[in-house]
PDB file of N, CA, C and O in Angstrom:
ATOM      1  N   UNK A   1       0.844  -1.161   0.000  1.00  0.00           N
ATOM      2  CA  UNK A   1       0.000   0.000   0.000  1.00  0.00           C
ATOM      3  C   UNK A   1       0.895   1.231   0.000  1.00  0.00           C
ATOM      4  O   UNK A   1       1.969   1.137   0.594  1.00  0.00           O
ATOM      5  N   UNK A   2       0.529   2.540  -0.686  1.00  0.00           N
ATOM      6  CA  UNK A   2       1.308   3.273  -0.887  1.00  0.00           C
ATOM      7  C   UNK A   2       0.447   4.522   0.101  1.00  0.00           C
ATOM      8  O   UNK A   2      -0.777   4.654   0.097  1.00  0.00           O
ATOM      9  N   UNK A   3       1.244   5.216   0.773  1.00  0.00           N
ATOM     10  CA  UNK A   3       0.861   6.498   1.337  1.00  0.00           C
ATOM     11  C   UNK A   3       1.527   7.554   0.690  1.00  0.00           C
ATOM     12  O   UNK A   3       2.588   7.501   0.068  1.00  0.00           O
ATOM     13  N   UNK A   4       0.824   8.478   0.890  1.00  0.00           N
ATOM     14  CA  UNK A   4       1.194  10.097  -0.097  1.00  0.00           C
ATOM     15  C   UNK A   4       0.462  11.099   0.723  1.00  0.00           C
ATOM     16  O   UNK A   4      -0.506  10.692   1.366  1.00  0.00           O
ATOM     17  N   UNK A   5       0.744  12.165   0.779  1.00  0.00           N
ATOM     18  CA  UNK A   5      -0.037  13.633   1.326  1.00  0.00           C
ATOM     19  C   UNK A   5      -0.494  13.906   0.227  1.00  0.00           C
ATOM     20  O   UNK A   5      -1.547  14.540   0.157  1.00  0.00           O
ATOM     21  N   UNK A   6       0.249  13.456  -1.024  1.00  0.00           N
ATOM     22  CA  UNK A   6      -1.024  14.509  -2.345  1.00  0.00           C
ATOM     23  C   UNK A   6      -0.787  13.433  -3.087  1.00  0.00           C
ATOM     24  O   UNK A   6      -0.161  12.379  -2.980  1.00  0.00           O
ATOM     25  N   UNK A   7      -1.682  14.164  -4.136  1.00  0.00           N
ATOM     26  CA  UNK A   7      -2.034  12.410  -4.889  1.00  0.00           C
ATOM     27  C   UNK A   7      -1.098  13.178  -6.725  1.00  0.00           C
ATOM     28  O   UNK A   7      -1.211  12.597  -7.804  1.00  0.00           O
ATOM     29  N   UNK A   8      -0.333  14.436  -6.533  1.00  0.00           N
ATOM     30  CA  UNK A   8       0.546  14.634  -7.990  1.00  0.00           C
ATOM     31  C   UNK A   8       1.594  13.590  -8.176  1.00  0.00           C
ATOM     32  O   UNK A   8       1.968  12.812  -7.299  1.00  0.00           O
ATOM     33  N   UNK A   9       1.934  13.635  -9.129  1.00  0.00           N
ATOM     34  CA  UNK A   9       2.898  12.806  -9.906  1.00  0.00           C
ATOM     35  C   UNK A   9       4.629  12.975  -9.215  1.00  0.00           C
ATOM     36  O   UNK A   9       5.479  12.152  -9.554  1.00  0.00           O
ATOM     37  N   UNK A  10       4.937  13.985  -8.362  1.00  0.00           N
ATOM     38  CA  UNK A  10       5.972  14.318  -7.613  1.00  0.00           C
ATOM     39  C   UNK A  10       5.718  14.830  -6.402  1.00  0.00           C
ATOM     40  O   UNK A  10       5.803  16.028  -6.132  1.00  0.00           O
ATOM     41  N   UNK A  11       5.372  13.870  -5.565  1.00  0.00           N
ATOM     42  CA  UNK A  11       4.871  14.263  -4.318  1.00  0.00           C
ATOM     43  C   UNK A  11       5.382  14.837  -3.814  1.00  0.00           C
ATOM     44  O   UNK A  11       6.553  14.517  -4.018  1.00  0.00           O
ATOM     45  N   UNK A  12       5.318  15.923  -2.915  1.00  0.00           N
ATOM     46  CA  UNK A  12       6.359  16.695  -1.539  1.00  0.00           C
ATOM     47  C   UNK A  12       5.757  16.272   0.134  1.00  0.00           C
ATOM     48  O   UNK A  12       4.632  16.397   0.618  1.00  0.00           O
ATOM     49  N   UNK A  13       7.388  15.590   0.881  1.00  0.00           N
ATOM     50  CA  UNK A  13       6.402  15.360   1.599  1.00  0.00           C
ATOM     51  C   UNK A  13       7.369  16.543   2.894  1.00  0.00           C
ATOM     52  O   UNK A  13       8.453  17.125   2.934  1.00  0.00           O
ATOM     53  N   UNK A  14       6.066  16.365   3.837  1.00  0.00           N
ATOM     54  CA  UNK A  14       6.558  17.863   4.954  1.00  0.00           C
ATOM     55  C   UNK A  14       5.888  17.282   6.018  1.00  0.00           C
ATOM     56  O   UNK A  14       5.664  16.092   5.794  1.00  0.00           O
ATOM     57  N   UNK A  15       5.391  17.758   7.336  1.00  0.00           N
ATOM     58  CA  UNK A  15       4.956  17.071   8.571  1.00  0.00           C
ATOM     59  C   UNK A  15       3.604  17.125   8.197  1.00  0.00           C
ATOM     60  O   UNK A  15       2.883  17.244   9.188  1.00  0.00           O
ATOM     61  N   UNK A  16       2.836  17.071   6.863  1.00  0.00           N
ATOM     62  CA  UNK A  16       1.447  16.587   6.864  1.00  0.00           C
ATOM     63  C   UNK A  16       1.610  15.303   6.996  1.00  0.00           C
ATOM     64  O   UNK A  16       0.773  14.852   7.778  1.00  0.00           O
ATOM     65  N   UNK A  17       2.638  14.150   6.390  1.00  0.00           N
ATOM     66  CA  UNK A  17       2.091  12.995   6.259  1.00  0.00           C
ATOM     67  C   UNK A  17       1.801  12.483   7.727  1.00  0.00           C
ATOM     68  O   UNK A  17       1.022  11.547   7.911  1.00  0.00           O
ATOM     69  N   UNK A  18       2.415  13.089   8.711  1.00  0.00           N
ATOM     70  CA  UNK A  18       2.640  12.523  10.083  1.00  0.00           C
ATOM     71  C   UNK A  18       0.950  12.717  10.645  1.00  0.00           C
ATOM     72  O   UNK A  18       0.403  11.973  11.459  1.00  0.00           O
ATOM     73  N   UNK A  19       0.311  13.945   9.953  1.00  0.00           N
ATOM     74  CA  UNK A  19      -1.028  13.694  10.540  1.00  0.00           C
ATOM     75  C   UNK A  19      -1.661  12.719  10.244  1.00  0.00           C
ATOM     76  O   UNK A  19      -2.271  11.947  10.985  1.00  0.00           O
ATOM     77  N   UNK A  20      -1.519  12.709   8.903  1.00  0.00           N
ATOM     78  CA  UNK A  20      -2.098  11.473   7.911  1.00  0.00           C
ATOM     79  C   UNK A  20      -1.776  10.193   8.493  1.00  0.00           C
ATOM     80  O   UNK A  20      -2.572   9.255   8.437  1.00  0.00           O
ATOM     81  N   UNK A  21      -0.342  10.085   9.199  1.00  0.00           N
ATOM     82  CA  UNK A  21      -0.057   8.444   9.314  1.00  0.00           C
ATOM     83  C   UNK A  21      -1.070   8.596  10.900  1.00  0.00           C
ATOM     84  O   UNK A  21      -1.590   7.557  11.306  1.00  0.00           O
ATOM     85  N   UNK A  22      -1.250   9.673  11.566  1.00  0.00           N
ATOM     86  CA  UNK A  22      -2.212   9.823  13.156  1.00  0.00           C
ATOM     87  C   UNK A  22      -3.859   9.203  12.534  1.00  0.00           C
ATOM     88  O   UNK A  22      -4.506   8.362  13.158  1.00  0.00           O
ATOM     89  N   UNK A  23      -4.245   9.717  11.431  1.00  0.00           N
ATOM     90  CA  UNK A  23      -5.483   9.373  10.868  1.00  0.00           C
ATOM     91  C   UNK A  23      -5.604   8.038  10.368  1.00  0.00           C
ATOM     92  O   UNK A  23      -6.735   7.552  10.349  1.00  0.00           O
ATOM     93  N   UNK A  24      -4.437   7.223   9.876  1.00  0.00           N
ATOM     94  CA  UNK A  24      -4.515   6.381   8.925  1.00  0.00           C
ATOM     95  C   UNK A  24      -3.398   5.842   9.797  1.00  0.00           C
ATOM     96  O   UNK A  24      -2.360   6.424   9.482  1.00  0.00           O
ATOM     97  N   UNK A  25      -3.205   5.003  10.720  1.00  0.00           N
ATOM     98  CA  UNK A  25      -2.280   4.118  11.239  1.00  0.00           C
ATOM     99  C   UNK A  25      -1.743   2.806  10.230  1.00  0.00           C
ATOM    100  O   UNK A  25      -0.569   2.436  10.209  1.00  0.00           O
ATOM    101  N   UNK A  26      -2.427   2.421   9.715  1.00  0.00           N
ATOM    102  CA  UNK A  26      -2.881   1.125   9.116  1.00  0.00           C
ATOM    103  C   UNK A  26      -1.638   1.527   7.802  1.00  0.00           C
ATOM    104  O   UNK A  26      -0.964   0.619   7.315  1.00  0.00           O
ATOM    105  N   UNK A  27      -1.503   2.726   7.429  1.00  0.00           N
ATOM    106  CA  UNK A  27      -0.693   2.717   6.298  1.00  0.00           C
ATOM    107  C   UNK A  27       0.648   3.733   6.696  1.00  0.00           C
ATOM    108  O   UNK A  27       1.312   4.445   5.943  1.00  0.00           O
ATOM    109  N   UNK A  28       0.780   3.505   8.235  1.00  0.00           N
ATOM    110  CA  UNK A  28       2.672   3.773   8.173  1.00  0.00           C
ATOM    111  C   UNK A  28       2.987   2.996   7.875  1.00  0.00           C
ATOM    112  O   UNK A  28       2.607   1.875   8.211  1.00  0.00           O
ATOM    113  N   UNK A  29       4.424   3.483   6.560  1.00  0.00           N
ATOM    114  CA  UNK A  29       5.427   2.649   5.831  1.00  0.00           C
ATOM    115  C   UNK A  29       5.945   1.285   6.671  1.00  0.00           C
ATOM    116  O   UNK A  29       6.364   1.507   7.807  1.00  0.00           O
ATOM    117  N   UNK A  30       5.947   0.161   6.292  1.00  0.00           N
ATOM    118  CA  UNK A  30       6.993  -1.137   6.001  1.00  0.00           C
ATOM    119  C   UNK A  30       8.323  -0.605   5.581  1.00  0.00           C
ATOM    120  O   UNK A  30       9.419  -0.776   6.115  1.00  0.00           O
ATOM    121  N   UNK A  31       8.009   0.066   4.529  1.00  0.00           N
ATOM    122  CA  UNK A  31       9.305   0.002   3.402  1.00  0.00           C
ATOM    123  C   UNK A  31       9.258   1.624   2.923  1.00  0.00           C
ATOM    124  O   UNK A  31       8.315   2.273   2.472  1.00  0.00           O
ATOM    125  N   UNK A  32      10.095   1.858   3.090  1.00  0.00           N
ATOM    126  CA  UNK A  32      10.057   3.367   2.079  1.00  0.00           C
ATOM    127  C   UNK A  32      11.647   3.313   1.262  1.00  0.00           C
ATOM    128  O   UNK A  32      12.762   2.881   1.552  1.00  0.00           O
ATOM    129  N   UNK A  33      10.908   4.142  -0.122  1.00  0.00           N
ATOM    130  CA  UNK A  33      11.906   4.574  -0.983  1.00  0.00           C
ATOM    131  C   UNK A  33      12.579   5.388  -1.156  1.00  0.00           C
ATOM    132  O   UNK A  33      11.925   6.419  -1.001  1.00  0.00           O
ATOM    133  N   UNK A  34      13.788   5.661  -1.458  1.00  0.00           N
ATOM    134  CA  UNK A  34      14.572   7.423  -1.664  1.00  0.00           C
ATOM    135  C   UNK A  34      15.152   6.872  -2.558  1.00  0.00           C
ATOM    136  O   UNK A  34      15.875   5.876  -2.513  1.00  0.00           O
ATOM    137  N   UNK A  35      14.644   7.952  -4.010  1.00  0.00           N
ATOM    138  CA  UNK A  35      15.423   8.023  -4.878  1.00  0.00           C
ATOM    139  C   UNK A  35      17.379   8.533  -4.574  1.00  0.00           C
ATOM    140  O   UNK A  35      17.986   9.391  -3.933  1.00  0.00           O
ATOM    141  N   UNK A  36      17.659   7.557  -5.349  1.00  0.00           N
ATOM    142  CA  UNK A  36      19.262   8.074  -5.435  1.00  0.00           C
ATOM    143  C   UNK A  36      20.323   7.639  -6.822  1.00  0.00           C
ATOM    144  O   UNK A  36      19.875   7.559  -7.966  1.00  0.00           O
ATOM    145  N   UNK A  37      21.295   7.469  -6.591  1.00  0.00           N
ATOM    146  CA  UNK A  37      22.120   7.260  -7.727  1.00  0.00           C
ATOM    147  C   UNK A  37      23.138   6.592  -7.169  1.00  0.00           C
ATOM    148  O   UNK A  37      24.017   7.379  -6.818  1.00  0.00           O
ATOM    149  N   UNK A  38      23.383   5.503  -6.945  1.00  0.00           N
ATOM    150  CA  UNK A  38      24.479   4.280  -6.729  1.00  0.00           C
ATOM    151  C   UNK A  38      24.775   4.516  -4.914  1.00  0.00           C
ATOM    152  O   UNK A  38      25.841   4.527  -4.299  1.00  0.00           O
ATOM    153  N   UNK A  39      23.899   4.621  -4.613  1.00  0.00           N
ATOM    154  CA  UNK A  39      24.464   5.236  -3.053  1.00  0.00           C
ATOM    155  C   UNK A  39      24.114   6.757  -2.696  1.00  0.00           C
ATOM    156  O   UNK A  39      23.654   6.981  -1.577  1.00  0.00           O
ATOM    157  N   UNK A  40      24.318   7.853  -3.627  1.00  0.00           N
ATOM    158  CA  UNK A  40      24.154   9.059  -3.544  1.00  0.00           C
ATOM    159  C   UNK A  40      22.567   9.569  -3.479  1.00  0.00           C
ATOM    160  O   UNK A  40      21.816   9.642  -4.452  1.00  0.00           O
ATOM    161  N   UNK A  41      22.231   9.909  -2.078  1.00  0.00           N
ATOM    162  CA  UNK A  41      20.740   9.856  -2.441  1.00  0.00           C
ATOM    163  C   UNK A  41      20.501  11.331  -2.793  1.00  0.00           C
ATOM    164  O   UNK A  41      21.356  12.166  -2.497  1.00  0.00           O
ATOM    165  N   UNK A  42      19.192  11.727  -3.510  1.00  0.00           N
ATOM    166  CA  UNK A  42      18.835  12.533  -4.316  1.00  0.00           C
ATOM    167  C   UNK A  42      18.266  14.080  -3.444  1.00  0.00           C
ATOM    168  O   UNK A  42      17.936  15.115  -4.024  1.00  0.00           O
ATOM    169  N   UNK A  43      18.276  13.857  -1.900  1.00  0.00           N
ATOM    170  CA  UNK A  43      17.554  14.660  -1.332  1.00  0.00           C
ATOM    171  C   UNK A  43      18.982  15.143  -0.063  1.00  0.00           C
ATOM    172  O   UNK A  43      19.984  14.587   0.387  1.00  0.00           O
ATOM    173  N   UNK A  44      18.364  16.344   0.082  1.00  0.00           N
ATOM    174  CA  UNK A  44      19.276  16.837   1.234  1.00  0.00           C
ATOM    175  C   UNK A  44      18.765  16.583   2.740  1.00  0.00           C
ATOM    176  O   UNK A  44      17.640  16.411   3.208  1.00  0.00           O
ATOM    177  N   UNK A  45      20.201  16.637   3.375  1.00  0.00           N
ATOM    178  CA  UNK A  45      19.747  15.639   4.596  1.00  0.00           C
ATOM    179  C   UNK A  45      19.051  16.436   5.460  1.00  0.00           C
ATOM    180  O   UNK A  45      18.513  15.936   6.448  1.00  0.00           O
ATOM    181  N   UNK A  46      18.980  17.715   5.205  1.00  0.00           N
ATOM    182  CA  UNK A  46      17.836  18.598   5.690  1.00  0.00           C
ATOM    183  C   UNK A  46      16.731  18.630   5.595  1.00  0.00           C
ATOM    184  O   UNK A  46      16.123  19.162   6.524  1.00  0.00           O
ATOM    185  N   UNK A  47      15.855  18.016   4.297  1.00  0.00           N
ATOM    186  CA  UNK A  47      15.028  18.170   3.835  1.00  0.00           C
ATOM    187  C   UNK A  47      13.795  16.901   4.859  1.00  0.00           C
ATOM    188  O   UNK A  47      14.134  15.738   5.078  1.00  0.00           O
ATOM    189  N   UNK A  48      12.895  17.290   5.171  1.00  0.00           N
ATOM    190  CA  UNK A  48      11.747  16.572   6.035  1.00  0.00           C
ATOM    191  C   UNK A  48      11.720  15.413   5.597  1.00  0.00           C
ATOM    192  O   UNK A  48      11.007  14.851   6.429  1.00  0.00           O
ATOM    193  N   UNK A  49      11.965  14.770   4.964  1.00  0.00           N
ATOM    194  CA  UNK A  49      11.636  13.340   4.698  1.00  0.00           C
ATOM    195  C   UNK A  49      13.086  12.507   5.347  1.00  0.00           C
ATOM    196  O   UNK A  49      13.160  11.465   5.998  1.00  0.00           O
ATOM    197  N   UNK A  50      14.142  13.434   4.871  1.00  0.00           N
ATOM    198  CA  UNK A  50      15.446  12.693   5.208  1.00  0.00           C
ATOM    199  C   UNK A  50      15.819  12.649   7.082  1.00  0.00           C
ATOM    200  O   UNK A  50      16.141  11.695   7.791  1.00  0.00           O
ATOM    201  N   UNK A  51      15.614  14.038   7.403  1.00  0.00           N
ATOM    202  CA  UNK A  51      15.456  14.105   8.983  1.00  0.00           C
ATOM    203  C   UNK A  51      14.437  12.749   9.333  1.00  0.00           C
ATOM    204  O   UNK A  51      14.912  11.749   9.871  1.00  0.00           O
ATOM    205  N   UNK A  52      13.193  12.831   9.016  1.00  0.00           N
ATOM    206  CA  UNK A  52      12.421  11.967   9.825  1.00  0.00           C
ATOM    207  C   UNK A  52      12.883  10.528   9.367  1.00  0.00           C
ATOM    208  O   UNK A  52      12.168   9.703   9.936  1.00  0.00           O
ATOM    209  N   UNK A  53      13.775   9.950   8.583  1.00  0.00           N
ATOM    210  CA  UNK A  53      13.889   8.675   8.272  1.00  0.00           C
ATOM    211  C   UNK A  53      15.150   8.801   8.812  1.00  0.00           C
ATOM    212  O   UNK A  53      15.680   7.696   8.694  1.00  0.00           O
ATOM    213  N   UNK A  54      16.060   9.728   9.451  1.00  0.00           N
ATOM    214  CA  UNK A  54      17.869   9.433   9.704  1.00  0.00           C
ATOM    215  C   UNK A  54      17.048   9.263  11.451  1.00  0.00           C
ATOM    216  O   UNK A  54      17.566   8.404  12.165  1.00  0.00           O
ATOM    217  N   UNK A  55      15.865  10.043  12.044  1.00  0.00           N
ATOM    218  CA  UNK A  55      15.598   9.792  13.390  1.00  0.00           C
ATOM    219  C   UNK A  55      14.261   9.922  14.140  1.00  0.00           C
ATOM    220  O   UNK A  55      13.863  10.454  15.177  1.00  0.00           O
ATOM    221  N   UNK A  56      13.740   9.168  13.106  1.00  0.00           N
ATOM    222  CA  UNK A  56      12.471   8.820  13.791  1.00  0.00           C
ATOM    223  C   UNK A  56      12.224   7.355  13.266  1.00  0.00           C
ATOM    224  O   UNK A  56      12.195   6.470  14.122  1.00  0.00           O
ATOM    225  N   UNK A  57      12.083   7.087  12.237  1.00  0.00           N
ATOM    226  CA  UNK A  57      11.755   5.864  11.542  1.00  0.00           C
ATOM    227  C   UNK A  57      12.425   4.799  11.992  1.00  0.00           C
ATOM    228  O   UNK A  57      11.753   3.787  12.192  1.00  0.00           O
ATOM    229  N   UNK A  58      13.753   4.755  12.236  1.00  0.00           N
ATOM    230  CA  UNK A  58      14.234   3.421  12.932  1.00  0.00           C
ATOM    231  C   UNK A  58      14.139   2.447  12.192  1.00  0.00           C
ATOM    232  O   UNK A  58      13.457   1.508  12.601  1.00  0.00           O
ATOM    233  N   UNK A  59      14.817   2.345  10.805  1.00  0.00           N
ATOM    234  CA  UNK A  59      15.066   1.811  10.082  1.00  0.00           C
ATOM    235  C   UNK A  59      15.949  -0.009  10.072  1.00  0.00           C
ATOM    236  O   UNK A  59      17.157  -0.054   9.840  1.00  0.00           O
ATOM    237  N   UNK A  60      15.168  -1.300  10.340  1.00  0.00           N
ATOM    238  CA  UNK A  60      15.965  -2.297  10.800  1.00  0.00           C
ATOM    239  C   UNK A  60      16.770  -2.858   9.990  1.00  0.00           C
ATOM    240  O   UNK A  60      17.334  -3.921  10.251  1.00  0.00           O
ATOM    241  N   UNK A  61      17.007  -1.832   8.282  1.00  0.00           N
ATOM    242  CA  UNK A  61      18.041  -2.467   7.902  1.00  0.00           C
ATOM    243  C   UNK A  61      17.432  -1.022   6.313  1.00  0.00           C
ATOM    244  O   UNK A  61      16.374  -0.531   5.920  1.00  0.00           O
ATOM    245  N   UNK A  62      19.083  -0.923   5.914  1.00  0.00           N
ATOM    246  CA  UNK A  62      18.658   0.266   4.727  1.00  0.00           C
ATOM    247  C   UNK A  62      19.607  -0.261   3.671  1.00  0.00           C
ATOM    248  O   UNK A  62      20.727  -0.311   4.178  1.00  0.00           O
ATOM    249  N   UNK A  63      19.623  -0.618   2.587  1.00  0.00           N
ATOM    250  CA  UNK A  63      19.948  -1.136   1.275  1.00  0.00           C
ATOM    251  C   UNK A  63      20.143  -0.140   0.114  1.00  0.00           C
ATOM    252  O   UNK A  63      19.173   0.418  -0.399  1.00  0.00           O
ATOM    253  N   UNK A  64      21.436   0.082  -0.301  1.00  0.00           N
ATOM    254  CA  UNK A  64      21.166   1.063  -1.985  1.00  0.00           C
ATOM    255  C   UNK A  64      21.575   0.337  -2.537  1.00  0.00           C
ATOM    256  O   UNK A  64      22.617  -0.302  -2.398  1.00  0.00           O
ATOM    257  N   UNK A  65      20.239   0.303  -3.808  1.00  0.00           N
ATOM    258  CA  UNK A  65      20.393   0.023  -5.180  1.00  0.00           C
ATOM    259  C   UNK A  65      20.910   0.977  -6.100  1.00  0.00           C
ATOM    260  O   UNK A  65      21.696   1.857  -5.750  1.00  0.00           O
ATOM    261  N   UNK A  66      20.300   0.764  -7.826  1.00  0.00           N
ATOM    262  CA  UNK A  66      21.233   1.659  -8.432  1.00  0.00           C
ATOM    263  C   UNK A  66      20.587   2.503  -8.095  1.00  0.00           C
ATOM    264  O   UNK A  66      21.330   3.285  -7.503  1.00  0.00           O
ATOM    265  N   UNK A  67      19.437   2.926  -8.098  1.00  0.00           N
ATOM    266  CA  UNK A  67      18.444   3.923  -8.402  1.00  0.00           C
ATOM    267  C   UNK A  67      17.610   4.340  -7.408  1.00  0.00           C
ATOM    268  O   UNK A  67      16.879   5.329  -7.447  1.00  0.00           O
ATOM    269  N   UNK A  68      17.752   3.479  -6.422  1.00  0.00           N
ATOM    270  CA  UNK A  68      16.939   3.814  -5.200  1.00  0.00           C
ATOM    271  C   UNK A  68      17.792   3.007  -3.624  1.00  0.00           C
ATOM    272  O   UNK A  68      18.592   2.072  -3.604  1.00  0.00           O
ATOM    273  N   UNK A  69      17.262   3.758  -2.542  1.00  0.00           N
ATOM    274  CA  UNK A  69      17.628   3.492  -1.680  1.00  0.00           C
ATOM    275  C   UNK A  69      16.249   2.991  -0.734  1.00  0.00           C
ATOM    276  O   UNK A  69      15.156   3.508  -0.502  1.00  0.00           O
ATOM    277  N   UNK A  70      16.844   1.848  -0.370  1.00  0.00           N
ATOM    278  CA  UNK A  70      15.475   0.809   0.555  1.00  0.00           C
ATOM    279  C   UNK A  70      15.616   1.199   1.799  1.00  0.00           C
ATOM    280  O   UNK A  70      16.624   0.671   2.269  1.00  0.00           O
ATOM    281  N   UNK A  71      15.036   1.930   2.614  1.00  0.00           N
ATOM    282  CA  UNK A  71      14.506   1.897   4.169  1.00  0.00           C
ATOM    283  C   UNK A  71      13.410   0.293   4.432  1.00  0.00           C
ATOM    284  O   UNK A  71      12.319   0.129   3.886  1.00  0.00           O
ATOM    285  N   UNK A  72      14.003  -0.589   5.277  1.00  0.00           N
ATOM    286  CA  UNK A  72      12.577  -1.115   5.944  1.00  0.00           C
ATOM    287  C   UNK A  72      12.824  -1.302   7.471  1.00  0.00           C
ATOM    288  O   UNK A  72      13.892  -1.134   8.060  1.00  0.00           O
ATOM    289  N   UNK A  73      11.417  -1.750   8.084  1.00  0.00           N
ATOM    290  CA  UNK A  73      11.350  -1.563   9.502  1.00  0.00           C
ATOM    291  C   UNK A  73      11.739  -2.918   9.872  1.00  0.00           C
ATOM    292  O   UNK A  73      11.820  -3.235  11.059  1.00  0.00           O
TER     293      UNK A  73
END
């Protein structure tokens, strides 16, 4: 199952999804994706998605592919 704050073609995500995951328990991430490039991921480590996955998410194991980087719980 996929969660999103908006339903465009390049989602942005910011501390809405966190209400969304308060409303919708049932669909906090298993697995989340970050685009990257051989290791190099695509987002700055500032940016809200990367903060909340370097220390909140608690990631039990994180994997890069070519193109993407695997978070799962």
């Amino acid at each position: 199952m996929v969660s999103a704050p908006n339903t465009i073609s390049t989602p942005v995500y910011d501390e809405m999804i966190l209400d969304y995951w308060e409303m919708h328990p049932e669909r906090y991430p298993d697995v989340v994706f970050v685009e990257s490039c051989y290791g190099e991921v695509m987002y700055d480590e500032e940016e809200f998605i990367m903060k909340w996955l370097n220390t909140e998410y608690n990631a039990s194991s994180v994997t890069d592919l070519e193109y993407i980087r695997v978070y799962r719980k």
